[in-house]
N, C-alpha and C positions, 0 to 999 in steps of 0.2 A: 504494500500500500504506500509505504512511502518512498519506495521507487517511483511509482507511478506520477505520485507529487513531485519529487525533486527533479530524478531526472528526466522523469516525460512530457513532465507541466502538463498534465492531462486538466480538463476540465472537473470542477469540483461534482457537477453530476459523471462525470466517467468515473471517477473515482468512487463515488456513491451506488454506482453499477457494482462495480467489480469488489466491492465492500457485502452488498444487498449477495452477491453469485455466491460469495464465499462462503457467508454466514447462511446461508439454506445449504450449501453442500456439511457442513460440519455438521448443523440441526438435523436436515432430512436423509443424509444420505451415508454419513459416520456415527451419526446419535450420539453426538459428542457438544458441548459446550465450547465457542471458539474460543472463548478466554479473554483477557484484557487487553485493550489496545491503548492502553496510556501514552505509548510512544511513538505510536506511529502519528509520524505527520500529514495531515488531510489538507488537500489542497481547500484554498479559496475562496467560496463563490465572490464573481465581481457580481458588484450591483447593476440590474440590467436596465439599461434605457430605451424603450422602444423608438422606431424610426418614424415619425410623422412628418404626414406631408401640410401645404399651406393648403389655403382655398384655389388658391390661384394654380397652383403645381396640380391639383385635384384634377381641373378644370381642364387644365393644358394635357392631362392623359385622358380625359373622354374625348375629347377632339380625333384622338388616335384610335378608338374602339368602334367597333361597328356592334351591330345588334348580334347577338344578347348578349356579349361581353360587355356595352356600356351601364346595360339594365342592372346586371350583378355588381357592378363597380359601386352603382347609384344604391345600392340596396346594403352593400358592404358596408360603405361611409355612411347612407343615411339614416340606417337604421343600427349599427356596430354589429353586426354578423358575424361568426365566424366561417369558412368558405363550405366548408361540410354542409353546415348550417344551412348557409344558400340555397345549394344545390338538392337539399334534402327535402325543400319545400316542396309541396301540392298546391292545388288548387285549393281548396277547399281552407289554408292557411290564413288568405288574403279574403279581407273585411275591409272592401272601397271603401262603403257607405259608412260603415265605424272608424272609417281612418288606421287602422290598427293592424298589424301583424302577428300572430300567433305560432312559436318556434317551439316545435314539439320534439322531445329527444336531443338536447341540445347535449352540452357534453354534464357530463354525471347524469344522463338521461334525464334532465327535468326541463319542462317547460317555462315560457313565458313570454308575456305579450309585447311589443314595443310598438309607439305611435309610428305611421308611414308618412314619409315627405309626402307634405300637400302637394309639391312641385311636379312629383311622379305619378301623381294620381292618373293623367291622360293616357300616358304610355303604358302602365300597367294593364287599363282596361284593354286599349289596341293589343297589348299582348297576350292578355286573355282569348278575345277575336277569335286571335292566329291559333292560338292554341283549340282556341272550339272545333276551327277545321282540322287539323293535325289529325284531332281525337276522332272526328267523323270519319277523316279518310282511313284510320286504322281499322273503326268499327268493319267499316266496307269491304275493307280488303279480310277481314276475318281473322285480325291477330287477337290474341290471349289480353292485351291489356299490357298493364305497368305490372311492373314486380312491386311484391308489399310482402310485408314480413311472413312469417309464415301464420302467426297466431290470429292477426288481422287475417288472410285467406278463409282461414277457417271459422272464423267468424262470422264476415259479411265476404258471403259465396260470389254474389257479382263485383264486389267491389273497385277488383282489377280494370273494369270497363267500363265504371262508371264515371264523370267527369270529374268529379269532386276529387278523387283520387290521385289523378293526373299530374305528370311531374310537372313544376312550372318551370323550368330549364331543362326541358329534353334531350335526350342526344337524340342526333339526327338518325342513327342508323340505327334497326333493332339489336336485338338480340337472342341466339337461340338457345333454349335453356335445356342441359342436358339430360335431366331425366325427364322431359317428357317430349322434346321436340319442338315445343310451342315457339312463337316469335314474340317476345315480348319486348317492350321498352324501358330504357332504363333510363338515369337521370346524364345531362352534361358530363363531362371525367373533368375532376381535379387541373389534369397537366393541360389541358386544351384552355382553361381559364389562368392559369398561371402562365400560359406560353403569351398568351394573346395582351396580358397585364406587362410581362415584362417588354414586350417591344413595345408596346404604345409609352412605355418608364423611357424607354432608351429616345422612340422616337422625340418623346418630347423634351427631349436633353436634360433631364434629371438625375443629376451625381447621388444620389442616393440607392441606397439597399432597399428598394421598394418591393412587396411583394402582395399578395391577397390581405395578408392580416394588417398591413399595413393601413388599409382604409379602416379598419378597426380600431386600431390605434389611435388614428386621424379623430375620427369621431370620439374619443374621449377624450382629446386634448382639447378638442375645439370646444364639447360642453364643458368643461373647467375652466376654461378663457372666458366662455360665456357666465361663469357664475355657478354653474348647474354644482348644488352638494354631491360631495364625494357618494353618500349613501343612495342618493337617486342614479348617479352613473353606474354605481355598484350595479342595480336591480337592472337595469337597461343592458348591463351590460351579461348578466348571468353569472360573477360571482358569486363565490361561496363565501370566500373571505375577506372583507375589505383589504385587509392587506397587500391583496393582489392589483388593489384598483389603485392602491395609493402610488403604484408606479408611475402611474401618469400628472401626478404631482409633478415628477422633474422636467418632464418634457415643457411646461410650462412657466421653469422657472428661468428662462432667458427673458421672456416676456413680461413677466413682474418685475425682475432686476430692473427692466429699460423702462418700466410705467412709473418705475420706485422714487420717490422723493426724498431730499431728506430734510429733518424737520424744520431747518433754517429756512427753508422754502416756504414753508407752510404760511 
């Protein structure tokens, strides 16, 4: 272990890895007690800052997105999503008329609701629309539907092919599922929304380490700037522990330095 610190400068979670291996193979696998580690040296952790972008640097990467990459982008920033999250929704998630989004099985599988930019309201609908044909021309052509868990399946028998269900970022090609042959639809992939984020970064000449989460980010720096309490970003954002939101305290403290007065001023 304190190899790993000294001379590998391993990261303080690789070291917490191979700490966590150890200590199951003595318990589960020698039925033995690892013993004391007083002296081993444990790397680190740095304090981590996330990368956020401005309004303006936002803006200047939708310019570069075409549909549905700029849709997800607006939903990432405007509502703090994580990208799983995104791509995980249905139809049946999105509440025009209530303004609100509802994100089910977020991470530690719990739910919860966040308000939707008034601004995306038009586009959202149109992409509903599109999505209504999508779903007809599948009926038509006589595929199985969306894939859904399997409990949900067994549950509500049609579900698969009902609209409600429906992913709201499709991928365009099916899929055939192996035990039974069917064609069903599955949601956008991961790497096709981070490919299409990182060149619209690049095209828009932004020196930054920008990536999906990063509009996530974005969005909690910006309600902090705007005032919004820590414990309200917290719930918007799907913490568990504020501790985790209090990160985004630093990202904003360039911005209070430069607002900062001092008393002489006053």
């Amino acid at each position: 272990m304190t190899f790993l610190a000294v001379k590998q400068k391993v990261a303080a979670t690789t070291q917490n890895q191979a700490f966590n291996a150890l200590l199951f193979f003595y318990r589960h696998v020698l039925r033995k007690e690892f013993g004391k580690v007083d002296g081993v040296v444990r790397a680190k952790r740095k304090p981590y800052i996330p990368v956020v972008l401005s309004r303006e640097e936002i803006n200047a990467v939708l310019k570069y997105l075409s549909p549905p990459y700029d849709l997800i982008v607006k939903l990432l920033y405007g509502c703090g999503l994580r990208l799983f999250e995104c791509l995980g929704l249905r139809v049946h998630c999105m509440n025009l008329d209530g303004g609100v989004l509802t994100i089910h099985d977020g991470k530690g599988q719990k739910d919860r609701t966040v308000p939707l930019p008034q601004t995306i309201l038009p586009e959202l609908r149109a992409h509903i629309e599109s999505l209504k044909d999508l779903h007809q021309r599948d009926l038509n052509r006589g595929y199985a539907g969306v894939f859904l868990v399997n409990a949900l399946e067994r549950k509500y028998k049609n579900a698969a092919r009902e609209f409600v269900w429906q992913w709201f970022f499709p991928a365009s090609q099916l899929t055939r599922e192996n035990t039974t042959g069917e064609y069903r639809r599955y949601h956008l992939h991961e790497t096709h929304v981070q490919k299409a984020i990182k060149q619209a970064v690049n095209a828009a000449r932004i020196c930054k380490r920008a990536s999906a989460h990063t509009f996530r980010h974005s969005f909690a720096s910006h309600l902090l700037q705007g005032n919004y309490d820590i414990r309200t970003i917290q719930e918007l954002l799907g913490h568990s522990d504020v501790r985790t939101t209090m990160i985004y305290t630093h990202t904003v403290k360039s911005v209070t330095l430069k607002e900062a007065k001092s008393p002489l001023d006053f």
